[in-house]
C-alpha positions in Angstrom: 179.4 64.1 102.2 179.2 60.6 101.5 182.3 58.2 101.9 184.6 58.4 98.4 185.9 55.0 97.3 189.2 55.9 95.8 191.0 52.5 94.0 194.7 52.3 95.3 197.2 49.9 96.7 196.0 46.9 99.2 198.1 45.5 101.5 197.5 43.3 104.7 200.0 44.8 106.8 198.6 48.4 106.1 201.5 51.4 106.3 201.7 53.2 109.6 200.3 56.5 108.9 199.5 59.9 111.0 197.1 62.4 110.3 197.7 65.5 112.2 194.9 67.9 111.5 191.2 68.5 111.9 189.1 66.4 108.6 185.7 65.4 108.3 184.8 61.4 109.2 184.2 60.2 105.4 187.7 61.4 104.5 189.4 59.5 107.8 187.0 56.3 106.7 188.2 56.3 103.2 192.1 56.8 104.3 191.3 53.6 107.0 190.7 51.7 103.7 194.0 52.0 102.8 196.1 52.8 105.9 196.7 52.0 109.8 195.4 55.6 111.0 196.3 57.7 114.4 194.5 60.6 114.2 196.2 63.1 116.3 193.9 66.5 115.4 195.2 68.4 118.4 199.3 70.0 117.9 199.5 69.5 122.1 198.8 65.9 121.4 201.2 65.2 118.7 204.8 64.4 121.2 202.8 62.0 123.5 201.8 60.0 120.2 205.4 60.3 118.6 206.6 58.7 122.1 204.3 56.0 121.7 204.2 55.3 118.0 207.1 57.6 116.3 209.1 54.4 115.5 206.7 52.8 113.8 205.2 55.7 111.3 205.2 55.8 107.5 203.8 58.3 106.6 202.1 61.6 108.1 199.3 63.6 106.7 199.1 67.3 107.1 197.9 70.4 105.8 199.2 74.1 105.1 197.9 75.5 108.3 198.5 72.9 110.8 202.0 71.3 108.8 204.4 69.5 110.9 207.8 70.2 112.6 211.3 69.4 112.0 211.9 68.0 115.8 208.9 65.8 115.2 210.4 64.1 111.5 213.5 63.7 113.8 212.0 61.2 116.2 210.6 59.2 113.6 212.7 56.5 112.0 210.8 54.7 109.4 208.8 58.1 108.1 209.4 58.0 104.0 207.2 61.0 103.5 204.8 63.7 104.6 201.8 64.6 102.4 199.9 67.9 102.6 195.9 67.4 102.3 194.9 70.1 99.5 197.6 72.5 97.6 199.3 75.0 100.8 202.4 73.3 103.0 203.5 76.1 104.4 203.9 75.2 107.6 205.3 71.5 106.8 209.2 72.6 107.9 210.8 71.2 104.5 214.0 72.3 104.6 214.2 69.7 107.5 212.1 67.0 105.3 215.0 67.1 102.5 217.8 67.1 105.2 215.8 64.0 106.9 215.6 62.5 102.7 211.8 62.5 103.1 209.3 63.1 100.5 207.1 66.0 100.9 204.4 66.1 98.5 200.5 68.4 98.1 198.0 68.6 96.4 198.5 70.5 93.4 195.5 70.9 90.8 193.0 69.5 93.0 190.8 72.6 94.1 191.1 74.9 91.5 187.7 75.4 90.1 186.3 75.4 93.6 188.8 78.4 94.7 188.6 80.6 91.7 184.7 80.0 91.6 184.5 81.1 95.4 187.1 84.3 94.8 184.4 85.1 92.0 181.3 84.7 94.4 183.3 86.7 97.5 183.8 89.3 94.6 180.5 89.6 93.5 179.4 89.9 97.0 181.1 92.9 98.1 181.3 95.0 95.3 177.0 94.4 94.8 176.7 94.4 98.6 174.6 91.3 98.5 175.2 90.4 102.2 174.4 93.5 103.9 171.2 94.4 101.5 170.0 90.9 102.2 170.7 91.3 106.0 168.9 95.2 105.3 166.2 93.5 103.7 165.2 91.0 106.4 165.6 93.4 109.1 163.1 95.4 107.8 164.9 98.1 105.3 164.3 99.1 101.8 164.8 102.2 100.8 167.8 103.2 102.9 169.3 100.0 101.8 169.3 100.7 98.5 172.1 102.4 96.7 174.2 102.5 93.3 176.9 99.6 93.0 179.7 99.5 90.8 179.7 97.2 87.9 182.0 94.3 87.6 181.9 94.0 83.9 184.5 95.7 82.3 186.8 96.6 85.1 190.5 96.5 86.0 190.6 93.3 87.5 194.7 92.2 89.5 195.8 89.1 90.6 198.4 88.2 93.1 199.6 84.8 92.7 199.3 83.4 88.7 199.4 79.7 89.6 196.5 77.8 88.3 193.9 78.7 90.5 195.1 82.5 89.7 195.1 81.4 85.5 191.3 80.1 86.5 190.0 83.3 88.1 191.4 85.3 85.2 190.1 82.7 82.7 186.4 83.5 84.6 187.0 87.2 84.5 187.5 87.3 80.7 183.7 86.6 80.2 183.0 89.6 82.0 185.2 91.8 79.5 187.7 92.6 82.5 191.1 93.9 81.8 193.7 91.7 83.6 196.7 92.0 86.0 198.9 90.1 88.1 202.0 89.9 89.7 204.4 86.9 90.6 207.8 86.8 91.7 209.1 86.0 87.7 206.6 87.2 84.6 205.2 84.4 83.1 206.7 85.1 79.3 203.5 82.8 78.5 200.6 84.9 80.0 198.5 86.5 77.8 197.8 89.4 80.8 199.5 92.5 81.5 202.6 91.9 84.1 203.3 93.9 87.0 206.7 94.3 88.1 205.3 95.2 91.8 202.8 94.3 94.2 202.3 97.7 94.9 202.4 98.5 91.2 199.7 96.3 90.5 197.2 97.9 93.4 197.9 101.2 91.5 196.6 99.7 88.6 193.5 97.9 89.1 189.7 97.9 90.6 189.8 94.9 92.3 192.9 92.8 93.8 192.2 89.0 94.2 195.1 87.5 95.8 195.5 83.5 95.4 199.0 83.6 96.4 200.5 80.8 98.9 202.1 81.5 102.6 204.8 81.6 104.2 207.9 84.1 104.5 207.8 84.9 101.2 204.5 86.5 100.8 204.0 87.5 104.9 202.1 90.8 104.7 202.9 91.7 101.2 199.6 93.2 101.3 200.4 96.1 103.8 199.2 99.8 104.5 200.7 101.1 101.3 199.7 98.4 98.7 195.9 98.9 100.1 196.1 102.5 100.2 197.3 102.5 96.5 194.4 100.4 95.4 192.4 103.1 96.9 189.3 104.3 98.2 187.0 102.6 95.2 189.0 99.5 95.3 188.0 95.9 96.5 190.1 93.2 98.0 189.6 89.5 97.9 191.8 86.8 99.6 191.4 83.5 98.7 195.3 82.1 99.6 196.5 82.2 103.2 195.5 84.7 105.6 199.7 85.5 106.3 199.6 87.2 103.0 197.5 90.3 104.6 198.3 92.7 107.3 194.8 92.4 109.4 195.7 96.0 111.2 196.4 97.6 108.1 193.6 96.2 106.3 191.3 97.0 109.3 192.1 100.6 109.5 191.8 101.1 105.7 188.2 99.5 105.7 187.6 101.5 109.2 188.5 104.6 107.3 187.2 104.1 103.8 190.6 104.1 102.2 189.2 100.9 100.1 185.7 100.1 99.7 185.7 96.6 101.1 187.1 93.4 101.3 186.1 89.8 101.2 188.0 87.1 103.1 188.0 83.4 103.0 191.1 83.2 105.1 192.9 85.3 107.8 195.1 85.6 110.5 194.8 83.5 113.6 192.1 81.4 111.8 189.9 79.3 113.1 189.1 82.6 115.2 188.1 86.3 113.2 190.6 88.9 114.6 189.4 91.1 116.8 190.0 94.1 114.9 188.1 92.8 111.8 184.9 91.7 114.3 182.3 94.9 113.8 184.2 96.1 110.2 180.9 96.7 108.3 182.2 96.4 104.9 184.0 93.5 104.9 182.6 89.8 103.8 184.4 87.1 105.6 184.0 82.8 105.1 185.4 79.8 107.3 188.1 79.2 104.7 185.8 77.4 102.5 186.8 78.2 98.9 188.3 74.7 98.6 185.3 72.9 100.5 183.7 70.7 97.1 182.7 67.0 96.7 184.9 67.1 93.8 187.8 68.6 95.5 187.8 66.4 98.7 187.5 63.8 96.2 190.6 64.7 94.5 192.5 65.6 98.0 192.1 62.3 99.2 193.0 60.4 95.9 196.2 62.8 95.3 197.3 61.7 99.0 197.0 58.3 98.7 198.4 58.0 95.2 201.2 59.8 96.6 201.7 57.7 99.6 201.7 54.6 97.7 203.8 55.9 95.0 206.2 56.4 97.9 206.3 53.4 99.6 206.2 51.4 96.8 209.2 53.3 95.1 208.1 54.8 92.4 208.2 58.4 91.1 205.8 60.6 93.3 203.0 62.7 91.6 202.9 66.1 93.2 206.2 66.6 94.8 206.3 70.3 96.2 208.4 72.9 94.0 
């Protein structure tokens, strides 16, 4: 990807900021536009930089996965505000942020299409088997690598988590004559699709779960033994949230044993690294949480940052302030 210009507020003494996480060189070159950068992409790393330079920090940058601790905001006297890079901040501890009277704010909006397209394509992919017939295929199979799929037009379709990435996959499943479901915490009196009052209700119900829900507590392993076992032996799951949301045993001795048909998984437990369990599951599809990687989207993480940033530190209303 090529550097992104992104128009925002100059200034020649250029706020103090810390980005804490892993990101790709053209995103750290277009935030040194605006900002004084440490990068500090290792956690063990992060206290030896706070000694150093904790005073003098505006502003950190985070994500969901990697977030950033209470003890931490603590040390640092001049922070106005942490910003998330993308939509999850589940790790960003903001019940201390709102003690401390910073602003914690994400990315909300930006990767939408790119998630709900990807939770289409991971879909598609392990109900028609495409990975493993293509892997068939090149190895030298035909014929014992070819067998009846189920169709995806038509089909009971559930969704776990009917925020706008989940209103975008069910928007893409209406052109394939799907029937709809979901589950939230509240029913959405607005949704046009039939509410379930249960996680585990909703599994009954459908064909195929996707779950786009967020992390955290909340939603830690909602997606147990009995949930998979009621979406049963000719259902398909997809995750496209956070990898918290699913219990890896459970759902690794439920593929192992054929008590659902597959899975497909851009995000897991313990990421960067596959669990062990899930290593040699043959029908299961897994990605390097890229559902959100898009031009587009990186495009509109980086501009949602630092219009949130400057909005900050400039006193003015902030864009995406967390619920």
């Amino acid at each position: 990807m090529s550097p992104i210009k992104i128009n925002s507020m100059k200034q020649l003494n250029k706020p103090q900021v810390i980005v804490s996480f892993p990101v790709e060189a053209f995103a750290l070159e277009a935030l040194r536009e605006h900002y004084d950068v440490h990068y500090v992409p290792v956690v063990a790393d992060r206290q030896a930089l706070i000694d150093q330079i904790g005073d003098r920090i505006d502003a950190v940058i985070t994500n969901g996965s990697f977030g950033w601790p209470g003890e931490l905001m603590r040390q640092m006297p001049k922070l106005k505000i942490i910003a998330a890079f993308g939509v999850g901040y589940e790790n960003i501890d903001a019940v201390s942020a709102k003690e401390l009277g910073l602003a914690v704010v994400h990315g909300r909006g930006t990767n939408t299409n790119s998630v709900a397209d990807h939770a289409l394509a991971l879909l598609f992919a392990i109900v028609r088997d495409i990975v493993q017939s293509e892997q068939g295929l090149r190895a030298g199979g035909w014929k014992g690598i070819r067998s009846p799929r189920p169709d995806i037009s038509g089909r009971r379709l559930g969704i776990f988590g009917m925020g706008a990435i989940g209103r975008a996959i069910a928007k893409r499943c209406e052109a394939f004559d799907m029937q709809i479901y979901y589950h939230n915490r509240n029913k959405d009196q607005t949704s046009p699709y039939a509410y379930a009052s249960s996680l585990l209700e909703l599994a009954q119900q459908v064909d195929f779960l996707i779950c786009a829900a967020p992390g955290g507590a909340a939603t830690h392993h909602l997606v147990n033994a009995q949930v998979l076992q009621a979406l049963g032996g000719s259902g398909y799951l997809v995750n496209v949230g956070r990898g918290s949301v699913v219990d890896t045993e459970a759902l690794a001795q439920c593929l192992n044993n054929k008590a659902i048909a597959g899975a497909a998984l851009d995000v897991f437990e313990g990421e960067p690294k596959m669990p062990e369990i899930l290593q040699n599951v043959q029908n299961l599809i897994v990605t390097p949480h890229i559902a959100g990687f898009s031009p587009n989207s990186f495009a509109a993480y980086l501009k949602s940052v630092i219009d949130n940033i400057d909005a900050c530190l400039s006193g003015k209303a902030l864009i995406t302030p967390i619920p």
